[in-house]
N, C-alpha and C positions, 0 to 999 in steps of 0.2 A: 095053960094059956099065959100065966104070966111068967114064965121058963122061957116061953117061945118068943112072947114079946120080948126080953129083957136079952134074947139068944140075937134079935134081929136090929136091936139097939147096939150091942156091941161089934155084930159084924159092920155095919154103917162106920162106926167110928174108926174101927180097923182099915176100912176101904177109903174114908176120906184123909185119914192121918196119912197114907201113903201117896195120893195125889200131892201133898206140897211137899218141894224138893231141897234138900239143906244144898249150902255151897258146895260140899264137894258131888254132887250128882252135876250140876249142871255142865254143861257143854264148854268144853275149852278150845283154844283154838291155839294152832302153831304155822308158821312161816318158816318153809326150810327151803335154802337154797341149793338148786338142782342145773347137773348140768345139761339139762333139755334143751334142745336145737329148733326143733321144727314142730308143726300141725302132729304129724305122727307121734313124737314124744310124748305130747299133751295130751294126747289121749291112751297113751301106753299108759302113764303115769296116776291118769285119773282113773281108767277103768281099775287096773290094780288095785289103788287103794280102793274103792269101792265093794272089792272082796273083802277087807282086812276087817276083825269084825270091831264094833264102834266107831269105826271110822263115818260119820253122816254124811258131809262131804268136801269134798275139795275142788278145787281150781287151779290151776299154772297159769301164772302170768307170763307168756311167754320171750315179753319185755326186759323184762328183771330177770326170766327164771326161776322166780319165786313162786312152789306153791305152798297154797293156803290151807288148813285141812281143819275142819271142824268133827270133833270127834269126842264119845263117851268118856272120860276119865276114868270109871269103874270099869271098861272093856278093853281098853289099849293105852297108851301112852307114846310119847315124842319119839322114843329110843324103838318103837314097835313099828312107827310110821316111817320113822328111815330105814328102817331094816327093808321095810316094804319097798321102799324106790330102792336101795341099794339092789335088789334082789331084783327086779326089774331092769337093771343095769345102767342106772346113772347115780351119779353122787348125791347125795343129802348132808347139806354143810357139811362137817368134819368127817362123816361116814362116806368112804369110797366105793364107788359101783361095784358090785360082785363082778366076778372075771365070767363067769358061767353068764350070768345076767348079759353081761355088756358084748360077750362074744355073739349071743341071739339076735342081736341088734341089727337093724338094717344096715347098712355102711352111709345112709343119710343122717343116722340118727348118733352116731360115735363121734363125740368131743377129738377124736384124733383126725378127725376125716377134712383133709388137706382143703375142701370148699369151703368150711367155717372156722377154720384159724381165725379170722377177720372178727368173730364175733366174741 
């Protein structure tokens, strides 16, 4: 009895020691600029990353072009999250759109596509 007690005292402490979380566990967040055009972009961009794993979530400002992406540190990193859009086929700040990526593209959604020079 007192093995069992003393067995169900330490698993407790085990299980609540891991509920609080040191600074590197928590949630980072990064702002990478993209060259997303339209509605369709925004959501190419967003479901993508929603597969990548750690990634929690993200948003495109389609204003700025800037998305926003809230994601695990221990799961993924900045350089993982652009890979993501790069491969999806638009730029992520200094990471250029993969050619494979950017050739899939709709011809609404391609940074070269002569209707949004303008923007």
């Amino acid at each position: 009895m007192k093995n069992l007690l003393f067995g169900l005292i330490a698993a407790l402490m085990l299980t609540t020691g891991t509920a609080y979380r040191t600074a590197d566990d928590k949630e980072k967040e990064v702002k990478i600029k993209t060259s997303a055009i339209c509605e369709m972009c925004k959501e190419r961009i967003e479901r993508n990353l929603a597969f990548e794993k750690g990634v929690k979530e993200s948003n495109l400002n389609l204003d700025n072009k800037v998305v926003t992406v809230k994601y695990n540190p221990k799961k993924t990193d900045a350089a993982k999250i652009k890979a993501n859009i790069s491969k999806s086929g638009y730029d992520a700040d200094e990471v250029t759109a993969d050619e494979k990526g950017y050739n899939k593209l709709p011809s609404c959604c391609k940074k070269d596509n002569k209707e949004h020079a303008h923007q």
